[in-house]
C-alpha positions as CSV (number, residue, x, y, z in Angstrom):
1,X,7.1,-18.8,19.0
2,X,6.9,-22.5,19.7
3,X,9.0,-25.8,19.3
4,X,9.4,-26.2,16.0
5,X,9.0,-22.5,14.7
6,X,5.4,-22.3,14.7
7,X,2.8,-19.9,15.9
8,X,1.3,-20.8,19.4
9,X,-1.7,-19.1,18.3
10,X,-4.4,-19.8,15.8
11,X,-4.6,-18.4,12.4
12,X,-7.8,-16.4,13.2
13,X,-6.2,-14.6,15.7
14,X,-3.2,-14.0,14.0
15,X,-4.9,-12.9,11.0
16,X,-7.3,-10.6,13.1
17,X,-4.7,-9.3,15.0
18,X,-2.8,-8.3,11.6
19,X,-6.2,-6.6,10.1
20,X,-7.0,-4.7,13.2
21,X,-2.9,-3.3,13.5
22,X,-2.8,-2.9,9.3
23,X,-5.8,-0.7,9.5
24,X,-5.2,1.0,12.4
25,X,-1.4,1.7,11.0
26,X,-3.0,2.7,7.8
27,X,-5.2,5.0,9.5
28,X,-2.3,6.4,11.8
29,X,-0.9,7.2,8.3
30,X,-3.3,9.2,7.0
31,X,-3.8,11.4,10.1
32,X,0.0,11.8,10.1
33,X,0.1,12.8,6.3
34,X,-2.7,15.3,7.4
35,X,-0.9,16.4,10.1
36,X,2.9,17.0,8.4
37,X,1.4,19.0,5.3
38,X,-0.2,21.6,7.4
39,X,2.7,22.0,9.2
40,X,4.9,22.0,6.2
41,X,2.7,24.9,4.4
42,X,3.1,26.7,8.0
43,X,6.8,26.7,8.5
44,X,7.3,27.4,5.0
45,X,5.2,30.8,5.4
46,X,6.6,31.5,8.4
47,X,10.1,29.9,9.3
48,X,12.9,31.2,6.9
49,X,15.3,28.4,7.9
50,X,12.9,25.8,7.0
51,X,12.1,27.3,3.7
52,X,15.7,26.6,2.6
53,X,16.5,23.3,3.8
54,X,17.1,21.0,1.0
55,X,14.7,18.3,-0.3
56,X,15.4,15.5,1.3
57,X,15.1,16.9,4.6
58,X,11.7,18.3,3.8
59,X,11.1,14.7,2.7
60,X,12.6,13.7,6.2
61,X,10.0,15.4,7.8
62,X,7.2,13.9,6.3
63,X,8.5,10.4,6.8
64,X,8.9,11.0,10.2
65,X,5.7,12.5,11.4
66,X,3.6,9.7,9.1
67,X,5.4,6.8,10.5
68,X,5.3,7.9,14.0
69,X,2.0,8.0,14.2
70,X,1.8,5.4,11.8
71,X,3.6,3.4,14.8
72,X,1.4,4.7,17.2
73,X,-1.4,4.1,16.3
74,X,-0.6,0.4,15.3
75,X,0.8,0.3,18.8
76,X,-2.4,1.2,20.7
77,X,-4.2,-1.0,18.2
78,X,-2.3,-4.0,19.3
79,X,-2.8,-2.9,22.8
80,X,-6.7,-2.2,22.7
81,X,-6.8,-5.9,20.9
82,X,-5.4,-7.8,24.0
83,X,-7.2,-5.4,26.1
84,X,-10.4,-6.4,24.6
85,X,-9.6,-10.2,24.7
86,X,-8.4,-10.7,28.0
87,X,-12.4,-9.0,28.7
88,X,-14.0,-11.3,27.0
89,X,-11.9,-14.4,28.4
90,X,-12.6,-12.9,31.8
91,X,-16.4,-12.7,31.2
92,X,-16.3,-16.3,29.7
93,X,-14.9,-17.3,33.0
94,X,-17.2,-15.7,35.1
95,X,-20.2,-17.4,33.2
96,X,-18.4,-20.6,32.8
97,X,-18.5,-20.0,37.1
98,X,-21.3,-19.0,37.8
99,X,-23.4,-22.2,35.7
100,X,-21.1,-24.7,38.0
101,X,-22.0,-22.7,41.0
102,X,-25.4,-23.1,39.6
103,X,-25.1,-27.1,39.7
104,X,-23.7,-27.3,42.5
105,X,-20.1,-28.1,41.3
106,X,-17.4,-25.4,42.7
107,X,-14.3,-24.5,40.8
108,X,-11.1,-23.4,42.1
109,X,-9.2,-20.8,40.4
């Protein structure tokens, strides 16, 4: 953050930053719900000591597996985002470049 308490970014960025990670969180969700019921049905069948454990650490289960890859997913999002900017200022550079090269007007980096 900056002086002051405010953002040094803009409020498109922050607000595309925040859709890409919600969706990609939300996403990261679902594939963890569909992963921990599965599993659930299978150690129920097949695990005795699982089939007895009480509720809430069934419960515990559940959480844990969704919001891991919940995390995850909003994680690599994040990551892929500055990925994917830090390309596109590179390739603005580039062009920005190679038109002064083009005039005759060289630019130290």
């Amino acid at each position: 953050m900056a002086e002051g308490g405010k953002y040094k970014h803009s409020a498109e960025k922050r607000d595309s930053v925040f859709k890409a990670t919600t969706k990609a969180s939300i996403i990261g969700g679902l594939q963890g719900a569909s992963l921990s019921i599965p599993a659930h049905i299978v150690l129920h069948r097949f695990v005795p000591s699982f089939k007895y454990l009480r509720l809430p650490l069934k419960w515990a289960f559940h959480v844990i597996i969704i919001g891991a890859s919940s995390a995850w997913k909003g994680e690599s999002s994040v990551t892929n985002y500055k990925r994917d900017t830090n390309n596109m200022l590179r390739l603005k550079r580039e062009k920005m470049l190679a038109e002064a090269a083009e005039r005759g007007v060289f630019i130290e980096e």
